[in-house]
N, C-alpha and C positions, 0 to 999 in steps of 0.2 A: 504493500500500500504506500500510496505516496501520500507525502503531507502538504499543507501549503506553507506560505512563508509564513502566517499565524495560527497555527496546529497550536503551538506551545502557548501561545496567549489561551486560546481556548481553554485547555487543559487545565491553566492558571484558573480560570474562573469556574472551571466546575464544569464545564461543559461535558455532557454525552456523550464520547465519540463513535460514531461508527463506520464501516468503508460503505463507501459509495463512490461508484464509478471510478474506482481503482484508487479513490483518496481516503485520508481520514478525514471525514467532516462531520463538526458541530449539528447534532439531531437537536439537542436543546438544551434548555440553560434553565429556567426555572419553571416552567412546564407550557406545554402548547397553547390550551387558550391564553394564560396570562402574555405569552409573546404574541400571539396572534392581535390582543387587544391591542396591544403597546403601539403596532404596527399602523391599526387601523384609530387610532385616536391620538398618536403622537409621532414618536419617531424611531426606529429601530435599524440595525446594520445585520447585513448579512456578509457573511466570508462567501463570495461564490466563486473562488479563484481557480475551480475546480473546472470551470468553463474553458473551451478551447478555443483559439484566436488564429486565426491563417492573416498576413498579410497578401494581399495578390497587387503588382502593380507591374505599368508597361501601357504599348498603348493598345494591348490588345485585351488588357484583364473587362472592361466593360462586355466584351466578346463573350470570353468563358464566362464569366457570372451569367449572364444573359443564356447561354446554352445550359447550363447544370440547373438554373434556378426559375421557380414557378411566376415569381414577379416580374412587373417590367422593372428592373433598375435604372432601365435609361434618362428616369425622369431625376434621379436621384441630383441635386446639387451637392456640394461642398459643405455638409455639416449639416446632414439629414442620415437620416437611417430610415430603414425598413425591413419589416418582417417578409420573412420568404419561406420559402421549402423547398426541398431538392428530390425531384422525382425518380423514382428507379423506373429501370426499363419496362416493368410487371405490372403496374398503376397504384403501387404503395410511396413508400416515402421514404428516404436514405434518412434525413433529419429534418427538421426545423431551423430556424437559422436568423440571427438579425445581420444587415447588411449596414457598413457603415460607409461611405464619400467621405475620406480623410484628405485629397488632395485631387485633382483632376485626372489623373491614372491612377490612382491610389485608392484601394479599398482594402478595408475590414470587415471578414467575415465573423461572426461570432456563433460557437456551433456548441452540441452539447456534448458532454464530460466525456460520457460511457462511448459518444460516435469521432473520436478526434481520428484518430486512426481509420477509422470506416470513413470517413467524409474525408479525410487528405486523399487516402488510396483512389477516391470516384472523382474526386475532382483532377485529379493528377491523370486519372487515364484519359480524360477531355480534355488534357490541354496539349491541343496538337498546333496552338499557335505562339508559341514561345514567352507565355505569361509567368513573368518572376513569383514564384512562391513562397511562402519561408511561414512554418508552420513556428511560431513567437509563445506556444499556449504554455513551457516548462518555464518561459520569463516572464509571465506577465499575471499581476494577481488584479481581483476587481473584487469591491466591496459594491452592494445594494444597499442605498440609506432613502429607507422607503416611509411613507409616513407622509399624516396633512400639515408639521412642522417642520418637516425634514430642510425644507428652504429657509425660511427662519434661523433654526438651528445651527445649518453652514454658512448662512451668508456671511460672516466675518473669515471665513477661509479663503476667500479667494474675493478677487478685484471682476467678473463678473455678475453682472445680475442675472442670480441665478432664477429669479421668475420669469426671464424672457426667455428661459430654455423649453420652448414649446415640446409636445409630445413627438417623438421621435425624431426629433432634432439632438443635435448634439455641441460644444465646444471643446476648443480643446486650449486650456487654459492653465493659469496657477491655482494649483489648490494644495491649502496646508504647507505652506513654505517649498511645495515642487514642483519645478515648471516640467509645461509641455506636458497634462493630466488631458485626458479625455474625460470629457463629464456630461454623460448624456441623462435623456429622459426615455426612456424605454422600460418602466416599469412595470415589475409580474405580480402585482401587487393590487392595484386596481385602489391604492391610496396616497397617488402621488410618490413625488421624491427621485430621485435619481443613479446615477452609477457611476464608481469609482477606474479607468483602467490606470494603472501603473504598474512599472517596474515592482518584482518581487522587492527588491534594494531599498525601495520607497517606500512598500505598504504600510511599515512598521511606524512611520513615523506619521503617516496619516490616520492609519485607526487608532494611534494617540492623541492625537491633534481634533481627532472628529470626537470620539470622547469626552475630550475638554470642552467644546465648543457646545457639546450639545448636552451636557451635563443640566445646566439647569431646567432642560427641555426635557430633562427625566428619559434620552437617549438609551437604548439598551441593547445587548448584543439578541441578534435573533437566530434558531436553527433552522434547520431545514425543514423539518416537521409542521412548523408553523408557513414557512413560506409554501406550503402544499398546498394547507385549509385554506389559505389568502391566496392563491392561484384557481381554487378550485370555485369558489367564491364568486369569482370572475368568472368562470367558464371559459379557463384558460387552456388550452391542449397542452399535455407534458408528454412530450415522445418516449415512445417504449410502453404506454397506457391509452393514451389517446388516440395513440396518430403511429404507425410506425411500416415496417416493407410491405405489408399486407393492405392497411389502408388506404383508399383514395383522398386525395384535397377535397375533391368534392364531396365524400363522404362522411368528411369530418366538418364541414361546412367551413372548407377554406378556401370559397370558390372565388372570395374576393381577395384573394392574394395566387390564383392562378388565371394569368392571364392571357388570352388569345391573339394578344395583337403580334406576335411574335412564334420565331419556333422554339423548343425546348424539348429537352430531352423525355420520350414519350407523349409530345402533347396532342399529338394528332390523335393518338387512343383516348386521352381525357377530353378534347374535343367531342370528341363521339361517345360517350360518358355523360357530358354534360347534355348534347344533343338529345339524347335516347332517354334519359333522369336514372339517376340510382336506384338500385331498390334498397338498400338501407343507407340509414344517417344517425351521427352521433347528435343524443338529445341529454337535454336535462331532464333531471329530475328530483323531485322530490320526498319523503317519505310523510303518507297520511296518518301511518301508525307510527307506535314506538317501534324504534331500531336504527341499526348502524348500517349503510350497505359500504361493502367490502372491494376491492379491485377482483376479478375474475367471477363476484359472485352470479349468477343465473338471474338474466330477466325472464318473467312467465306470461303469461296471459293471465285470464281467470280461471279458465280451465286447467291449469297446470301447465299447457305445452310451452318449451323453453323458446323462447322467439330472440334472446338476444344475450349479452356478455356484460357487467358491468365493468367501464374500464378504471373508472377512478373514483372515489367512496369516501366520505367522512361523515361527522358529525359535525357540521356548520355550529364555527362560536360565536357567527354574529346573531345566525337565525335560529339557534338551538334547535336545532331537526338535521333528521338524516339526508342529505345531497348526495347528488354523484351522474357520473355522465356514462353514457353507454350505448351500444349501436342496436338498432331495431329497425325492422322492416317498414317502409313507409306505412304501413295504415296504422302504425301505432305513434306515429312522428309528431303528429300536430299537437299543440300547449292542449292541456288536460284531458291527453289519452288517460285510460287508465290501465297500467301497468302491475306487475307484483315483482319483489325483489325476494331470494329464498335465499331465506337467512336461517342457519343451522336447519334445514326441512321444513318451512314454515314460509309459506307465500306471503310476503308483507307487504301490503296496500300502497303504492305508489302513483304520483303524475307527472305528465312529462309538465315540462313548464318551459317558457322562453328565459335565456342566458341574459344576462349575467345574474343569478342568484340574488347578489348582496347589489344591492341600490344602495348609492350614499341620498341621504337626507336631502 
């Protein structure tokens, strides 16, 4: 297992550790709902250095991104980002992915933990155009400081305004006494706040610095455990649950981040996918009884028969009820189908509902 550059601070406070996605990472620190609140009422940090970072540049990286990936990036300027996916040839999904415009041939990919090695290997076999690679993910750490005080909190660390960092936009600025920080807004959090990248060399001195800073904001360290139920929350896809090789975009209702104005690897099949409709989509839902539903557990009908998979499950801290998302045949798609989730042999009363779960006020 690998650690990141702040494993040992974690450690220091008591933190949970467990491997995930080949690292040691912080599950939690004084227990879920209470980080989960912290998050959604003030401000919290997440270690998520565990993310992988490709740089691609050249003047031909717009090229390959544009072929591996489901979005058009070509709209992208100089300090924007965007959400994308990268299609397999079969109509599933290699990963999920935020795209970043660092410089005008320059871009940052940002991809997940468990797929850094699967996603270099697919992107490297499409590049027959001689686009400079250089896979940065073992130097580079990124703190989430997510929360509706989280701008508040930081703005004495850095010389910009950080409210004019719109959503998926990004700068790349001083922060915490080190220059040359990227500090975007692409948060999975669905409570504000934004994102730390720096040099492992640097991190140490900024998750000190952002502690200080947000100290009196009652700032706290957050695990991963909580960043789930505040992903889930949202009706956020988490690859490897949501969305993964088996999956379509479409299926997963990512049809607005797969688009036709271009070609792409596979897109002529998902054309004709989108053309002809799915027959299953990933839904929310909700639970009408008491219970928990679980990742793999069985969606049912009334009758018993199994019509679908749950793929990701909690007990919501904001809504105290059972949530979770999972694929089902169209006739059970529309907001308050009724559903059962079978929980230890026990059909338990559900409805699907429209996303995102958790409304802020």
């Amino acid at each position: 297992m690998k650690n990141t550059a702040l494993t040992h601070i974690h450690e220091a406070l008591g933190a949970k550790i467990v491997p995930f996605a080949g690292y040691n990472m912080p599950v939690q620190y004084e227990g879920v709902t209470a980080e989960h609140e912290t998050v959604r009422n003030g401000v919290g940090v997440f270690d998520v250095s565990h993310m992988g970072e490709f740089l691609l540049s050249g003047p031909k990286a717009l090229d390959l991104i544009q072929k591996v990936s489901s979005n058009d990036a070509s709209v992208l300027t100089v300090g924007r980002a965007q959400y994308s996916c990268i299609p397999n040839e079969d109509g599933g999904v290699v990963d999920d992915l935020i795209i970043y415009r660092i410089k005008e041939e320059e871009y940052l990919l940002v991809v997940n933990a468990s797929n850094i090695e699967k996603d270099w290997n697919w992107i490297s076999s499409k590049n027959d155009m001689g686009v400079d690679m250089r896979n940065i993910s073992d130097d580079y750490s990124l703190l989430a400081i997510q929360g509706p005080k989280a701008v508040e909190a930081m703005q004495a660390l850095t010389s910009v305004d950080l409210s004019t960092i719109k959503y998926y936009h990004f700068e790349v600025a001083d922060f915490a006494g080190i220059e040359h920080v990227i500090i975007s807004a692409t948060g999975y959090t669905g409570s504000g706040g934004f994102e730390i990248y720096a040099k492992n060399s640097e991190i140490e001195q900024i998750w000190n610095k952002v502690f200080e800073a947000g100290a009196s904001h009652g700032i706290k360290p957050i695990g991963l455990a909580a960043r789930d139920t505040l992903r889930l929350e949202m009706g956020f896809c988490l690859y490897g649950n949501d969305i993964s090789d088996t999956t379509s975009p479409l299926e997963a209702g990512l049809g607005w981040i797969t688009k036709f104005t271009k070609e792409f690897t596979n897109s002529a099949a998902l054309k004709q996918q989108k053309e002809e409709g799915v027959t299953r989509k990933l839904v929310g839902f909700e639970l009408t009884e008491r219970g928990i539903p679980r990742h793999d557990y069985e969606i049912t009908d009334k009758e018993g028969n199994v019509i679908g998979i749950v793929t990701s499950g909690t007990m919501s801290p904001s809504l105290n009820k059972g949530i979770g998302l999972g694929y089902v045949p169209m006739a059970y798609a529309k907001a308050d189908s009724e559903i059962y989730i079978r929980i230890r042999k026990k059909d338990v009363a559900a409805k699907v509902v429209k996303l995102p779960f958790y409304k802020k006020e």
